[in-house]
VMD Tcl script that draws the C-alpha trace (Angstrom):
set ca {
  {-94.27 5.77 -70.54}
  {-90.97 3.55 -71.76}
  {-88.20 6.26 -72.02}
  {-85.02 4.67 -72.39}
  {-86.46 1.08 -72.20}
  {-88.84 -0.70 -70.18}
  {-86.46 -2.05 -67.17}
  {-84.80 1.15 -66.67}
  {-88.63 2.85 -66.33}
  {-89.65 0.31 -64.18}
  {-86.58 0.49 -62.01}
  {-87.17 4.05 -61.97}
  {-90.57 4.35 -60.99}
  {-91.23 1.68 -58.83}
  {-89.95 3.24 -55.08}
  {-92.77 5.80 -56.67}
  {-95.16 3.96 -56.85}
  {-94.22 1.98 -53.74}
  {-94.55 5.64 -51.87}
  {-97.63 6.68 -53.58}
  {-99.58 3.22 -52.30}
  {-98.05 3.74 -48.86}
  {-99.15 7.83 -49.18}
  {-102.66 7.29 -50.16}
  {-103.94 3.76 -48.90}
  {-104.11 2.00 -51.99}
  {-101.93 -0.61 -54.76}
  {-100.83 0.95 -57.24}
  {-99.29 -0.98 -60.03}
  {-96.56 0.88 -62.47}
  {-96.64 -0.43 -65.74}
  {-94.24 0.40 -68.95}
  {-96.02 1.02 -71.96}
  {-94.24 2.00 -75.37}
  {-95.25 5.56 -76.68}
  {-97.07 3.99 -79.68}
  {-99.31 1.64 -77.65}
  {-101.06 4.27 -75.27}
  {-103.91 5.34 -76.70}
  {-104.86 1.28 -76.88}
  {-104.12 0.99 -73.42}
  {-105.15 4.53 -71.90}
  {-108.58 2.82 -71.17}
  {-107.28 0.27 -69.14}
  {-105.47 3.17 -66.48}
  {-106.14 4.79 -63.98}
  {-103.28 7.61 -64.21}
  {-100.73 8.03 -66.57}
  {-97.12 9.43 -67.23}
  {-96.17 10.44 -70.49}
  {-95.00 13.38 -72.57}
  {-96.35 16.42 -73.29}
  {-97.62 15.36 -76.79}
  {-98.86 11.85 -75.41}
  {-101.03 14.19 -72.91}
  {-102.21 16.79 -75.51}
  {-103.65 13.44 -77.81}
  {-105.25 11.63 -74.60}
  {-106.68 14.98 -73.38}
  {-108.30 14.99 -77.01}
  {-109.02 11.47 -77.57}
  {-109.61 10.39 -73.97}
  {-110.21 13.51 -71.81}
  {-107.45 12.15 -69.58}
  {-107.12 16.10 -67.41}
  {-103.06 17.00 -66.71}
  {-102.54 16.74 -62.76}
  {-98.23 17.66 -62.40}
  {-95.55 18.08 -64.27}
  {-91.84 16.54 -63.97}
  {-88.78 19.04 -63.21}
  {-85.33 17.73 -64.14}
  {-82.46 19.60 -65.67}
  {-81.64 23.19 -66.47}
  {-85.17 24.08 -67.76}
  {-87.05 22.76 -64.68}
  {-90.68 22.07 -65.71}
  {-89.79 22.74 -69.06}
  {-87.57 21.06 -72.02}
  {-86.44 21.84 -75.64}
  {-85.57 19.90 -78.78}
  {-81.94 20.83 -80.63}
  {-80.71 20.24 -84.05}
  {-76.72 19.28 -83.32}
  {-74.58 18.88 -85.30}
  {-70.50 18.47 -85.09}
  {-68.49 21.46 -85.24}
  {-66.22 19.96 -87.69}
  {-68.75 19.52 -90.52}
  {-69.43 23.07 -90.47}
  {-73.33 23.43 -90.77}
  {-73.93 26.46 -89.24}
  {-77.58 26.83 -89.51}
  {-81.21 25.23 -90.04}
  {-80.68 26.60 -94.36}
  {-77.74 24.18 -94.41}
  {-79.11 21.25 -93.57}
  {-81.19 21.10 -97.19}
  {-80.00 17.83 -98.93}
  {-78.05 16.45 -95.54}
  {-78.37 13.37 -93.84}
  {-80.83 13.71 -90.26}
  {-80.89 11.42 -87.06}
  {-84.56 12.18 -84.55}
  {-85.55 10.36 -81.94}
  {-89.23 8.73 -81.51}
  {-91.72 10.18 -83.55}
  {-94.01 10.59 -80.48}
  {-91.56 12.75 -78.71}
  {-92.44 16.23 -79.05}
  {-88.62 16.98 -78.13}
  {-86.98 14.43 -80.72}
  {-89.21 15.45 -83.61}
  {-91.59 17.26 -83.63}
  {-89.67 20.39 -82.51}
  {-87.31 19.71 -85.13}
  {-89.67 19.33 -87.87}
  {-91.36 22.81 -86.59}
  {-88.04 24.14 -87.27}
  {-87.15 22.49 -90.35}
  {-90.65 23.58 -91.71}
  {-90.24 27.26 -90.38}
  {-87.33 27.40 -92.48}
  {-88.49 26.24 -95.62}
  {-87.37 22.93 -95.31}
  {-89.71 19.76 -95.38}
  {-88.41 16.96 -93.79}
  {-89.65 14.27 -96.19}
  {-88.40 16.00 -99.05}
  {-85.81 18.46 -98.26}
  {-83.41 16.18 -96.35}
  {-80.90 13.96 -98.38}
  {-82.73 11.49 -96.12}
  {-83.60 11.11 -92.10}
  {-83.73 7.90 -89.69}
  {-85.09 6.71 -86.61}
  {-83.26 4.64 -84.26}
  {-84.62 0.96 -83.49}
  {-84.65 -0.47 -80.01}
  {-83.80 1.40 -76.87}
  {-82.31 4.75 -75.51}
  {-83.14 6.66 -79.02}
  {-81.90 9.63 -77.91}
  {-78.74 8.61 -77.10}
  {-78.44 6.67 -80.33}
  {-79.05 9.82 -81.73}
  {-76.38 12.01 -80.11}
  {-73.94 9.20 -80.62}
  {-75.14 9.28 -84.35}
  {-73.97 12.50 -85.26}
  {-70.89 11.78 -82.95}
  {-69.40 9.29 -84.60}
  {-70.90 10.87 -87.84}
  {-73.42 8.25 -89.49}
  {-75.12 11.42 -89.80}
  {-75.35 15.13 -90.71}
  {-77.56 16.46 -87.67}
  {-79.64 15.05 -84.96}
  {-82.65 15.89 -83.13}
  {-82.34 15.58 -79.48}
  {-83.51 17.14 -76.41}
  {-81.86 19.10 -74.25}
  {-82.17 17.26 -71.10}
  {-80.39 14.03 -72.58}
  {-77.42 16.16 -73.99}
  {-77.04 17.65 -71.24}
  {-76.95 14.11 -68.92}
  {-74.17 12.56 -71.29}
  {-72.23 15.58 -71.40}
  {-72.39 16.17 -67.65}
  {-71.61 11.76 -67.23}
  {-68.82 12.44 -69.36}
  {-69.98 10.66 -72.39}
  {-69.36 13.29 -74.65}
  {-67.94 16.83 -74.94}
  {-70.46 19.51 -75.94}
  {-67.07 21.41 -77.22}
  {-67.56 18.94 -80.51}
  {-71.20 20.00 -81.18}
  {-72.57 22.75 -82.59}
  {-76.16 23.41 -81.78}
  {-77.65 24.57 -84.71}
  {-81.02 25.73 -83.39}
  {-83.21 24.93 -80.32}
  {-86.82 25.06 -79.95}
  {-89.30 26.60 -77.63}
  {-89.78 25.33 -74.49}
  {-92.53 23.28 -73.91}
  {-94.09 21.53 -71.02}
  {-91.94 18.24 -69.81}
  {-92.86 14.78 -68.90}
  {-96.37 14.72 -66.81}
  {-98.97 12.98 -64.96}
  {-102.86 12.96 -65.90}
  {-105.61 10.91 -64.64}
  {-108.33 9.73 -66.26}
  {-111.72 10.04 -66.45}
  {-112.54 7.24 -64.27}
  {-110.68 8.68 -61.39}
  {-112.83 10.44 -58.33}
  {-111.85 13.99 -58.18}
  {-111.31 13.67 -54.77}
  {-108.67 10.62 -55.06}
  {-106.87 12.59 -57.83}
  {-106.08 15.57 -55.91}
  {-104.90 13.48 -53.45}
  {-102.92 11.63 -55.82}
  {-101.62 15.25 -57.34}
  {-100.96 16.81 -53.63}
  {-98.80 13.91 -52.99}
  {-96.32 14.43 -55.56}
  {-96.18 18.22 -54.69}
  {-95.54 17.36 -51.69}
  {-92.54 15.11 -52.43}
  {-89.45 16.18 -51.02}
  {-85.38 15.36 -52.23}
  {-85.01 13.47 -48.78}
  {-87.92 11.87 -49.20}
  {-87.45 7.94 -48.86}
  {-89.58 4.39 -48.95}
  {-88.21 1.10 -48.88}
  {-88.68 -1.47 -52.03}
  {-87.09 -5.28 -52.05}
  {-85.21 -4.05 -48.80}
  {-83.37 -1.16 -49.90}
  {-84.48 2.38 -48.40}
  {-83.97 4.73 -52.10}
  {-84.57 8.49 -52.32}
  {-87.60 8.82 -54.77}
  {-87.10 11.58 -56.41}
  {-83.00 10.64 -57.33}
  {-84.06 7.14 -58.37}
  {-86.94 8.73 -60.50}
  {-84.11 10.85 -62.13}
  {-86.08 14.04 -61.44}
  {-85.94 17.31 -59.19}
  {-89.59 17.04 -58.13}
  {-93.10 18.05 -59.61}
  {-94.84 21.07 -59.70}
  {-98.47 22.29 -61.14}
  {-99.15 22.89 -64.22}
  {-102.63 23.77 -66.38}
  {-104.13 22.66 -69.69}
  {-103.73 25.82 -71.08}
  {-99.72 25.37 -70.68}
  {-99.81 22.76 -73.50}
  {-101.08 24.92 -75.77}
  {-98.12 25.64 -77.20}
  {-97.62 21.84 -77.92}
  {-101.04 21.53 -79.64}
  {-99.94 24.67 -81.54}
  {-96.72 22.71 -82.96}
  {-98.40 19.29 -83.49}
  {-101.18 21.52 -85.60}
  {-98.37 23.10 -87.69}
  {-96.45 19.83 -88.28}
  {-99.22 17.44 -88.84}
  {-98.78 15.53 -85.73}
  {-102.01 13.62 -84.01}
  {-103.85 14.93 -82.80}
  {-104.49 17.45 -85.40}
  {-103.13 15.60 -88.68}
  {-104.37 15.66 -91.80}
  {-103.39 13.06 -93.70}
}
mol new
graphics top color blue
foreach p $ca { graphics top sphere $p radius 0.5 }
foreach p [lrange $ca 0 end-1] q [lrange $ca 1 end] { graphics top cylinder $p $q radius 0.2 }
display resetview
């Protein structure tokens, strides 16, 4: 899944699948594929990394069956959408935001929108018609376009998730001191890998075992450069994780109209 864009998820993922091959005997091929295109392409895979939502539509749609799950940042295993906003525009809650200006992220990201539009709704606000209006950021890193957005105040409030404002804050890109968080969301699973159906059961727990098993030394060599994995893949490691934990997410995507459950 394209995060931020599709070299920096390439360059990312590439010593993994460079170890993986190595691990288990086989190519493997990483390719970058843009939220919106994956259930066109889901077919053509053999395993897949998205987002929690992306996982809860293909386990619908596709039966593709959750293997691991991602840790990185303060929630581990887990992340969570906020609503920010800056401290000197003095919005203090969700009831304020009724007639402002709104910044989210990709619509597919369950911590960029759909959160935010669980909260928005649970307040009484709809986001189509409640907001003074809302955008969505063109081209790449949307969620930092989005933090930077209310920042330099093209907008009222943003939706972004936790684990990016707390990367840019902690890189020194911007001071959490000028933000008010206005509400956060449950958390919910984070990023993941599934297999699909075509997959021997055997060969995916093998597959899934390996990235258990993958340690913060852990290295493998790609274009002549030994990298760590798991500090080029910007993550903390993987751990296990079961259907029934993205239950939650299926909950929220019912209650905002999100696929796979919308209505209209």
């Amino acid at each position: 899944m394209i995060c931020n864009s599709e070299q920096e998820t390439l360059e990312r993922f590439r010593p993994l699948t460079a170890y993986l091959s190595k691990k288990l005997g086989v190519h493997f091929e990483a390719r970058a594929i843009d939220t919106v295109d994956f259930t066109r392409e889901v077919d053509k895979l053999d395993f897949t990394h998205t987002n929690s939502l992306l996982y809860v539509i293909m386990n619908r749609n596709q039966g593709v069956e959750i293997l691991a799950a991602e840790k990185a940042g303060s929630l581990g295993s887990r992340a969570k959408g906020l609503i920010i906003s800056l401290k000197k525009s003095n919005i203090q809650g969700v009831g304020d935001l009724k007639g402002k200006s709104m910044v989210f992220g990709p619509m597919l990201g369950p911590t960029s929108y759909m959160t935010q539009a669980d909260i928005l709704i649970k307040n009484g606000i709809d986001p189509e018609n409640g907001l003074a209006f809302y955008s969505i950021p063109a081209g790449t890193f949307k969620h930092e376009k989005v933090i930077y957005g209310v920042l330099l105040g093209k907008f009222d409030a943003g939706a972004a998730p936790l684990l990016d404002f707390e990367r840019m804050a902690k890189d020194g890109r911007i001071d959490q001191n000028d933000f008010t968080i206005i509400a956060e969301g449950e958390p919910i699973p984070y990023c993941n890998f599934g297999v699909t159906q075509k997959i021997d059961e055997g060969f995916a727990k093998r597959f899934k075992q390996a990235l258990l098993g993958l340690k913060k030394d852990d290295t493998v060599e790609v274009d002549g450069e030994v990298v760590r994995i798991l500090e080029r893949a910007n993550v903390d490691g993987y751990e296990d994780i079961k259907d029934k934990d993205f239950n939650i997410v299926r909950d929220m995507a019912k209650r905002t109209n999100m696929p796979p459950y919308q209505r209209y």
